[in-house]
N, C-alpha and C positions, 0 to 999 in steps of 0.2 A: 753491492749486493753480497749475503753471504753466503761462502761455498758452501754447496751439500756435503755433509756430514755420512762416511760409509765404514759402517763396521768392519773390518775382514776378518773373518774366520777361517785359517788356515794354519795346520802344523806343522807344515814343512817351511823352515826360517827362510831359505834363500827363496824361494819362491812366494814367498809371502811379500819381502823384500822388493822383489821384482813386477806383481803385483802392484803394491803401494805406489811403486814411480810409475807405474800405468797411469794409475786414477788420479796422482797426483799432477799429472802432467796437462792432461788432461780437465785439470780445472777442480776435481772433488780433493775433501779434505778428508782422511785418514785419520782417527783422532786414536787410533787404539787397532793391537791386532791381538786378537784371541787366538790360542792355540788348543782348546779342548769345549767342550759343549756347556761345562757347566761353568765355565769362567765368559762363554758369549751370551750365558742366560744374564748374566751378574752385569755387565757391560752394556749389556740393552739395554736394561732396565736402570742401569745411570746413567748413560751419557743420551739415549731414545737419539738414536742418529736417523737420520734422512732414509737408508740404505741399511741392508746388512746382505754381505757379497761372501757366498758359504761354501765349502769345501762338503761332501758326504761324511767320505773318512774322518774322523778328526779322534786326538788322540780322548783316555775317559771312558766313563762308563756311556756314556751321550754321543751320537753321533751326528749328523748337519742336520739329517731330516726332525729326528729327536729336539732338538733345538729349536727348529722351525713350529714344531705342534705346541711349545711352550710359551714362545711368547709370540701367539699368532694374535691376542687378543690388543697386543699394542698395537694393531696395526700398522707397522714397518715392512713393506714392500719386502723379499726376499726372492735374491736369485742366488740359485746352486751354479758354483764354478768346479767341475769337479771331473775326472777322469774316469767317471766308471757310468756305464751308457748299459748298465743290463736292465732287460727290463721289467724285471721285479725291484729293484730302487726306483727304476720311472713310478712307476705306478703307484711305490709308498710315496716319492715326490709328490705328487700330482694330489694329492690328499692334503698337503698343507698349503696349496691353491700358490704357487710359485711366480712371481712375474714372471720368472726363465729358466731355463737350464740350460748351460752352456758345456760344450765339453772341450776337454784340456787336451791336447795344448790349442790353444782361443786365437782369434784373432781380433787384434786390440780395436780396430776400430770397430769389428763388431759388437764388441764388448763395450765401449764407449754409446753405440746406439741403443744398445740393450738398456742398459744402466738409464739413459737420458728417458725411453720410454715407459721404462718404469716407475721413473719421479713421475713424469706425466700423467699415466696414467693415475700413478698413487692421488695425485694432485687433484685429478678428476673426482675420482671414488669420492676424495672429504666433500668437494663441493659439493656435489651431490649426496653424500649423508646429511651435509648441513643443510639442501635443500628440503629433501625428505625430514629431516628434524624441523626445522621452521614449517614446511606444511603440517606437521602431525601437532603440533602448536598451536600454529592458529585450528588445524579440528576440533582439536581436544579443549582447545578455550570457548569453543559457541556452545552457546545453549542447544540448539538445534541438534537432534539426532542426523547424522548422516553416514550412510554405508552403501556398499555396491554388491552389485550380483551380475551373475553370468547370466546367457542365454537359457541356463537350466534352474536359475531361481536361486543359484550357490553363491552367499553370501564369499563377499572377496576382501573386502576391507571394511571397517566402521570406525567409526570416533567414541571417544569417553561418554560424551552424551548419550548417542544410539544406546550406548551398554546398560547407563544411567535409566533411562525413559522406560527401558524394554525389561527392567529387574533382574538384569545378568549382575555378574562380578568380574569379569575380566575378558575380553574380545575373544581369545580363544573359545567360548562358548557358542560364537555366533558364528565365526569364519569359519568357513567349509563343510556350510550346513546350510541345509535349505530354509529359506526365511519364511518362504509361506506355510511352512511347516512349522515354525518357531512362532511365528505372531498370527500365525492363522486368517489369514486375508478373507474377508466374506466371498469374493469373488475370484476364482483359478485365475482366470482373463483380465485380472486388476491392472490397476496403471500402469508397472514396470510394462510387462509385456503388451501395453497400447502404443507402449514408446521403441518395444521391437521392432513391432509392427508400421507404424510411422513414419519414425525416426525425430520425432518431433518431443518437445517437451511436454510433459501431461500435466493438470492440475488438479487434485482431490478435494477438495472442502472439507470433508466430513468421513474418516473411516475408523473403524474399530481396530484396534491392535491389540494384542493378547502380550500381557505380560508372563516370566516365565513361573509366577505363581496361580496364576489361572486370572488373574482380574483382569478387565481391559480400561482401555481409555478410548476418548474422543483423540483423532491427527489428523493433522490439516497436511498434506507434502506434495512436492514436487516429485517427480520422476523425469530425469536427463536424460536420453541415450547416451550410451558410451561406445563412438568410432574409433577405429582403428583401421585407418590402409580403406578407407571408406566402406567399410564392415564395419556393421554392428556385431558389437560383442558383450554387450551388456548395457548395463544404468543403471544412474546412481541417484540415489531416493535422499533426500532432506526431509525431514519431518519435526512437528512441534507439537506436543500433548496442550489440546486446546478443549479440555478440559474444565478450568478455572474459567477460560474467558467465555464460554458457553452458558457456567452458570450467572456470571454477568451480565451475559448479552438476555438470559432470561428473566433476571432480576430488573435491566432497565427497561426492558420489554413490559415487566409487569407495573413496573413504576409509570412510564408514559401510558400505559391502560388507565389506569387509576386515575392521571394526570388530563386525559382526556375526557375521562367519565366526569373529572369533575369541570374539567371548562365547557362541555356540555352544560350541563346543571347551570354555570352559574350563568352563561348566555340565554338560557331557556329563564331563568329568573330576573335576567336584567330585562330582557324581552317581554314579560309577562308583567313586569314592575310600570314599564312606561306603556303597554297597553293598557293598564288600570288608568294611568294617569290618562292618558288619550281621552278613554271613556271618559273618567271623570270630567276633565275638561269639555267633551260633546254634549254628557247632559249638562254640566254646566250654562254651555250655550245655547240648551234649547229652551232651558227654562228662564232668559233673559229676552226681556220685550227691547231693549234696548241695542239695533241691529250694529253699531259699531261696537260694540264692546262685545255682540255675541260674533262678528264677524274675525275681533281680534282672539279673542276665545278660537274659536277654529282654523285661524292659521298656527297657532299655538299647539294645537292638536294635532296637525299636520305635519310638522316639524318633529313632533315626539315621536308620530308615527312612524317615517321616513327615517329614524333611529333604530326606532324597535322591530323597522324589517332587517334593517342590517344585523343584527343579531339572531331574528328569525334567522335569514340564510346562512349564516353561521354553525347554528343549530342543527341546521341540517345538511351541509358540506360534509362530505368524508375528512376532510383537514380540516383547519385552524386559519391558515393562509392565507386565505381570499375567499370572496363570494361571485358566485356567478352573477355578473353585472348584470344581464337581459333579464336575465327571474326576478331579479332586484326589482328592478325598472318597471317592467309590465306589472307589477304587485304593489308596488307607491302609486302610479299613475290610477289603477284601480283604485284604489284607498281614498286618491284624493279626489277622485270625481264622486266616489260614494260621498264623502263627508260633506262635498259642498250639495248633494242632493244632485247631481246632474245624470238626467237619464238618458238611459245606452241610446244612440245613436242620433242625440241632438246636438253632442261634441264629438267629432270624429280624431281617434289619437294614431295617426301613421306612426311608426317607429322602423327604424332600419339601421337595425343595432347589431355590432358587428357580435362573436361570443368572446369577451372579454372579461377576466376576473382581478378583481382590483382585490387590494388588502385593505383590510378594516381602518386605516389610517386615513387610506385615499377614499373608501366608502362613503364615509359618513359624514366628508364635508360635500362630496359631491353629490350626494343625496336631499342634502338638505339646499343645495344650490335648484337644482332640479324643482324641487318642491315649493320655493318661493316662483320663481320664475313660472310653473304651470299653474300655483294659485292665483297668481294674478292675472293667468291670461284668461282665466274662469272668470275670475270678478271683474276683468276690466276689458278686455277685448271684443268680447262677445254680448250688447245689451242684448239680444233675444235667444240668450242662449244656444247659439248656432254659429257652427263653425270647424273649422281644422287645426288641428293643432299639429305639429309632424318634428318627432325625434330623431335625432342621427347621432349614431358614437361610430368614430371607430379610430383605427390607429393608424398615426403616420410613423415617420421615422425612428425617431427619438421620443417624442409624444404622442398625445392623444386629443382629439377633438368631437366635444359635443355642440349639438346644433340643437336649440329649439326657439321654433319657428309658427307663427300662426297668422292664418289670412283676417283677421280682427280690426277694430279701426285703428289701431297701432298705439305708440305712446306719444305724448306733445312734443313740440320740434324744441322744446328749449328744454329739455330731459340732461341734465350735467352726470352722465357717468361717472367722471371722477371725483363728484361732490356730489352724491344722490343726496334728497329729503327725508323718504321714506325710509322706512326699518326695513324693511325687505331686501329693498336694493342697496343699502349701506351691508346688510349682511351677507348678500350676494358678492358686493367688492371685497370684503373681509376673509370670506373663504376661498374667492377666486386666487388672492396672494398667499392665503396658506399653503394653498395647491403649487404654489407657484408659474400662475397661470394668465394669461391673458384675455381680456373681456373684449368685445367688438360688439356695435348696438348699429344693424340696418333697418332704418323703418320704410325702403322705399315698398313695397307692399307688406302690409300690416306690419309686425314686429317680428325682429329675428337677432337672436343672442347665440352669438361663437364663441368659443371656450376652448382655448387650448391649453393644456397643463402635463404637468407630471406625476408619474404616480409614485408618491410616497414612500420613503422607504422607512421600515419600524424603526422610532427611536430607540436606544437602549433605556430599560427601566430596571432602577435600582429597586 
């Protein structure tokens, strides 16, 4: 390790001399002794030693203290070794911020202590400027405005930003001035002073700050209290001119408006599209003498229907999302006893539907599963048009189960679910696996179809 390096300033040889084997003894290295003020100014400033160990008197126009006020800016620790204790020298001492003043004749191990708490200290002081430099670093490198204030509103510290954001030119214009005086706070009792009060962190959204040309901006900030000895004594505000991102957030604002007005539009036109067809298909089938092909004609109808509500409720959701299942439900179920002609209360339809909203993915194949399975309990369950039909949805765990069920004379015992005949129920299995779900067929009283699945989640579309 290597020795500390200690200037001596003294002009008396032999005691300079004697001096030197002190420090020298003692472990410090001596690299030079100065005898007058303007040859310790010249020596500092070449060899910048550890120490500089100073006599008052010294021979020159310069004397130790004179010395001292000159190159205080190297920051070189200095202690006066010196014989004169009046105190009008103390006190011009004490003005160039001395680690010591020792008076002559010394004693060496005190002298040794002095000296060692001097490095120390001095050692202290760098770190901590290099602390305080690397915090004022990272300040002065964020975007973020940040500065403190006292209990009276008195700006204490800020960063380059703060100065930046607020249209100063150099921090002194801010430091030891009142800030809500300076940015003009809408409200006296603002957030610093919610966080006096507190002690808690505060958060602003949205306030006006006044720059120091008169404009203001939109800042979002924080407010910290700032403890001490568990005293509040102030807090320190972070802020960000959210300005730019305001008119953004009003710009995408006005773009999903737009975005919405038109997916409205085109749900009320796809909806409107396949009510035409519906119709057209109705009258299609009424003016057909031929009852299977007017029969397939209006399952056809039904199907398009049971489409074109799912876009109805679409239409009129506040979102995009999803439709409310039960509106759904109670609005096809109508539809498709209107179309096959069946009047109120010769088919009775229970439902005990939980309020469930599926998305348009999961909608529309379960809609149309729905809508074969209730047309055929129309056409096929009931020869005198008389009967029950009773719906259930609701949610387990993970999935979902629908039940419909009717007291009718049921379907043939030799019905193959996994190989139906019919178009209906080939397209009942087809959408029951798109859902990714499971069918179950009891006919011990009349017919009844369980359905459990998943609801869909939106594919991505390019």
């Amino acid at each position: 390790m290597a020795k500390k390096q200690i200037l001596l300033v003294e002009d008396e040889s032999i005691e300079a001399m004697d001096i030197k084997r002190t420090l020298e003894f003692f472990g410090f290295e001596v690299p030079y002794i100065a005898s007058s003020g303007e040859d310790a100014v010249e020596k500092a400033l070449e060899i910048m030693p550890d120490l500089i160990l100073i006599d008052v008197v010294l021979k020159g126009h310069s004397d130790g203290i004179d010395v001292a006020y000159k190159i205080k800016k190297l920051n070189i620790p200095v202690i006066y070794l010196t014989a004169h204790s009046e105190e009008s020298i103390i006190e011009r001492a004490k003005l160039t911020e001395p680690y010591g003043y020792m008076i002559k004749p010394y004693d060496r191990n005190e002298l040794k202590h002095t000296i060692e708490l001097a490095l120390y200290k001095n050692q202290i002081e760098k770190e901590l400027k290099e602390s305080e430099y690397n915090l004022r670093l990272i300040l002065d490198s964020t975007a973020e405005g940040i500065f403190g204030i006292d209990l009276e509103g008195i700006c204490t510290f800020c960063n380059a930003s703060a100065v930046k954001l607020l249209g100063y030119n150099n921090p002194d214009e801010l430091i030891g001035n009142n800030i809500h005086d300076l940015i003009h706070r809408p409200h006296q009792q603002g957030t610093p002073y919610m966080s006096f009060k507190t002690g808690k962190r505060v958060y602003m959204e949205d306030e006006k700050f006044m720059r120091t040309d008169g404009t203001s901006f939109s800042a979002e900030y924080w407010s910290y209290p700032q403890i001490k000895d568990n005293e509040i004594i102030g807090a320190v505000i972070t802020f960000t001119d959210i300005t730019e991102r305001k008119k953004a957030e009003i710009e995408i604002k006005n773009s999903l408006n737009e975005k919405e007005v038109l997916l409205r539009e085109i749900n009320h036109r796809v909806k409107n599209n396949l009510q035409i067809i519906a119709s057209l298909l109705h009258l299609q089938a009424d003016s057909i003498d031929d009852k299977k092909i007017a029969d397939i004609l209006k399952e056809s109808e039904t199907r398009v229907k049971s489409m074109a509500i799912v876009h109805e409720k679409l239409y009129q959701s506040p979102n995009f999302n999803d439709i409310n299942f039960k509106q759904y439900l109670e609005k096809l179920v109508y539809d498709i006893l209107y179309t096959y002609g069946i009047k109120i209360g010769l088919i009775k339809v229970q439902m005990e539907i939980e309020d469930i909203h599926l998305n348009i993915d999961t909608a529309i194949p379960l809609g149309l599963i729905i809508n074969e399975l209730i047309t055929n309990t129309i056409k096929y369950a009931f020869p005198q048009n008389k009967g029950t039909i009773t719906i259930q949805l609701k949610s387990l765990t993970e999935k979902m189960e629908i039940t419909i069920a009717d007291d009718g004379i049921g379907l043939p015992k030799d019905i193959n679910l996994e190989n139906p005949e019919t178009l209906g129920l080939k397209l009942v299995q087809s959408l029951v696996k798109q859902l990714d779900g499971d069918l179950k067929l009891n006919t011990d009283k009349g017919t009844e179809f369980k359905i459990t699945f998943k609801e869909l989640k939106y594919k991505k579309r390019l």
